[in-house]
N, C-alpha and C positions, 0 to 999 in steps of 0.2 A: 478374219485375222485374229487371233490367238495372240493374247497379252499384248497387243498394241502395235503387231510387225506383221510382215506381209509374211503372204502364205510359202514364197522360195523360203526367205529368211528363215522361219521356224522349223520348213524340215530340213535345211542345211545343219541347221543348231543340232536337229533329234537325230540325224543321219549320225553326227560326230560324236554324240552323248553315246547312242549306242554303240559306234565302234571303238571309243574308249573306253566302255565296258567289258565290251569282246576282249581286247587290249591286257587291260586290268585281268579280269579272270585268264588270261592263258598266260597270264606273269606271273600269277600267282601259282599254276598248276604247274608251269617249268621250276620254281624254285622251290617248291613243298613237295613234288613228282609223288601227286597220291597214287599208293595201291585203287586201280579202279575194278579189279577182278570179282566177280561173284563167283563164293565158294562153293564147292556142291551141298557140303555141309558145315551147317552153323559152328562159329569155333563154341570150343568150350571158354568157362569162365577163365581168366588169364594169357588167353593167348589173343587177344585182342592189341593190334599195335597205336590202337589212342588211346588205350588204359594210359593213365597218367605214370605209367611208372615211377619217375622220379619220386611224386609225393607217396606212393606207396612204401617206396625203401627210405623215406625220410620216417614215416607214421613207424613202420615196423624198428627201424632203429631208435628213436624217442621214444615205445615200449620195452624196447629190450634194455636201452639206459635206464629206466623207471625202474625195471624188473631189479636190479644191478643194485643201485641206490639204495633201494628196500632191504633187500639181500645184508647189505653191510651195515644198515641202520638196524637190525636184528642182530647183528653179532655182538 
């Protein structure tokens, strides 16, 4: 008897644990609907769609502001 319960009890508990895991993961796969395909070939750098994009076009535009700033503090 595992943690102080009879042995139905514990696997009714593991039986539920597991199927609200099952549960949980196919909630999550219907509302994030990952690409689950394998490419033939590897993508190249950039064409990956969990690159964080966002923070990308945020870093590239807070250099280009930088770049700007400099530019007019020179004239």
């Amino acid at each position: 008897m595992p943690a102080g319960v009879s042995w139905a009890r514990y696997v009714r508990m593991l039986g539920a644990s597991v199927l609200a895991m099952f549960a949980g993961a196919q909630a999550v796969h219907q509302y994030y609907l990952p690409d689950l395909s394998i490419p033939e070939t590897p993508p190249k750098p950039g064409e990956l769609k969990t690159e964080l994009q966002g923070y990308k076009i945020r870093q590239e535009a807070a250099a280009a502001l930088q770049k700007l700033k400099t530019e007019n503090n020179a004239d």
